[in-house]
N, C-alpha and C positions, 0 to 999 in steps of 0.2 A: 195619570200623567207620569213620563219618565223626568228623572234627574236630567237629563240632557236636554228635553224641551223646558224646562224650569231656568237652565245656566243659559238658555239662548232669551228664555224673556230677562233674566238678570241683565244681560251686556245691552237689552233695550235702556234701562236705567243706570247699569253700571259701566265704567271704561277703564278705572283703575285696576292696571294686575293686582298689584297686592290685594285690593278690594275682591275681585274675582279669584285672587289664589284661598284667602280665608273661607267665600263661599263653600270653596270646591272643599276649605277643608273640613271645616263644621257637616256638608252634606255627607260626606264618605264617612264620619265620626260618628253621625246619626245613622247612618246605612247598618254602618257595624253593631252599633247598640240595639240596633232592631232585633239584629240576627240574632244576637246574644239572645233578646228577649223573645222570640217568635215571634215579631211583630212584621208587619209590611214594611220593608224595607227600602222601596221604591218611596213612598208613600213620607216616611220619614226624612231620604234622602233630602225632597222637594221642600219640605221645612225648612231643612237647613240652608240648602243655596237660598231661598227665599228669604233667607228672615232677617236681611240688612238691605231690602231691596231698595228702599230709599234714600239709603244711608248717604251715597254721593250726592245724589240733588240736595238735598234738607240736613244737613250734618248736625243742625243743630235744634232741627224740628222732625228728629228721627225717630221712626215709626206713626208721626203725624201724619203723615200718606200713603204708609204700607194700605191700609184697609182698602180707598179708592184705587191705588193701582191695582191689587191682588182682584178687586171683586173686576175691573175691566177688563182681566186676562181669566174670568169665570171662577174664580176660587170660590167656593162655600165658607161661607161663618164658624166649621170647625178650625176650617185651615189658617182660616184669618186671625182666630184666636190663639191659635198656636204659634202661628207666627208673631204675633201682639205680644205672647206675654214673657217671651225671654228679656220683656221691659221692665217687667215687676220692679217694684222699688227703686227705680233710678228713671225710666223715663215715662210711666204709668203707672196704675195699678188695676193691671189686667194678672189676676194671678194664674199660675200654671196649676190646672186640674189633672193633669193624668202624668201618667211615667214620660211619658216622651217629653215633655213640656218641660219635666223639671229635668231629664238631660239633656237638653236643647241648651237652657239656662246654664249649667254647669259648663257644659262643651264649650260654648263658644268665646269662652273667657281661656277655657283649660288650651286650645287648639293652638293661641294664641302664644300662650303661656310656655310651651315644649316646643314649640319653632324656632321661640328664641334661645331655647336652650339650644338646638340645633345651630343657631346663625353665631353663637359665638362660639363655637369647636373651629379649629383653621379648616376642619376638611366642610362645614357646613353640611351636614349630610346628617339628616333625622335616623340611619344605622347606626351612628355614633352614640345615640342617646342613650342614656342607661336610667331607671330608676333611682338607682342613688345620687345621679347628678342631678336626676332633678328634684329630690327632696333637697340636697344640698341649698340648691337654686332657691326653692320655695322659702327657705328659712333667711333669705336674703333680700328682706323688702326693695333695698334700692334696683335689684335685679328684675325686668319687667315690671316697671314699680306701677304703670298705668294696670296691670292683674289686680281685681277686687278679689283675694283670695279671701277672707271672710265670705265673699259671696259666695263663691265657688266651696268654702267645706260646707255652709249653711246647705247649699241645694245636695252634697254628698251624704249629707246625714237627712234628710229628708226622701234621698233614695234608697238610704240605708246601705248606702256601699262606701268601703273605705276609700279615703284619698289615696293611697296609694295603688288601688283598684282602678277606678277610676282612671288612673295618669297610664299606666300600664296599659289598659284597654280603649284607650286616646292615642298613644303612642303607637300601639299594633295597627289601627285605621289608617291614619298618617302612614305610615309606613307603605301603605297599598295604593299612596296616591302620590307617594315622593317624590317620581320622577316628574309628575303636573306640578309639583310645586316647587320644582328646582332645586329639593333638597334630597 
């Protein structure tokens, strides 16, 4: 499956931009992690736009329905799990088994986390962003204060990549899809 048939079953579930802009941006974050890794890149992508796919219906029963929607649009039991387990510790305990699972888990907090550093420069624009503003930013809990960054260095250090690796190569992804996200 391509990324683009996966963000057209999202908008069956989903209708909120924001909700579809985060999609786009965890999918293109995971694309680039692949590459980094040789891994299938498409294949990754489709993790990522998926993996809040209920999030709008069930806000508060999220990922409760991931697995019935994903298996009605054919998904296999890898993908379902992949998608499942960026819940680990907070909405299940499906844990992540391989590399891509625990950057799925990291990304989709971090993606989050450097937009808003982007949304409060006046120009909003994710070229603005630098590294050092956003270690700045990181050491300022009230700043993005809904980011579990314990969660986010916990799954870094079980990639074994440093945080500011990470943000850098989160930041370069985004960048490639910033004019989709208005920034």
């Amino acid at each position: 499956m391509k990324a683009i048939a996966a963000l057209e079953i999202l908008k069956e579930y989903t209708t909120k931009p924001n909700l579809i802009k985060h999609a786009i941006a965890v999918s293109e974050t995971m694309r680039h992690f692949a590459k980094l890794s040789g891994e299938d890149g498409e294949y990754w992508a489709c993790v990522g736009m998926l993996h809040d796919i209920d999030y709008e219906l069930y806000p508060d029963e999220h990922l409760d329905h991931t697995s019935e929607i994903l298996k009605k649009h054919n998904f296999d039991d890898k993908f379902i799990h992949s998608v499942l387990s960026h819940g680990y510790g907070c909405r299940n305990d499906i844990a992540p088994e391989c590399y891509m699972e625990q950057v799925l888990c990291t990304v989709d907090q971090l993606t989050g986390f450097i937009i808003a550093c982007a949304l409060i420069r006046p120009e909003k624009k994710l070229a603005l962003v630098t590294l050092e503003g956003m270690q700045k930013r990181w050491k300022t809990p009230s700043f993005a204060a809904g980011t579990d960054r314990a969660r986010i260095e916990r799954f870094c250090a079980q990639l074994n990549k440093p945080l500011d690796y990470m943000m850098e190569q989160t930041l370069a992804a985004l960048l490639g899809v910033a004019e989709k996200l208005g920034l």
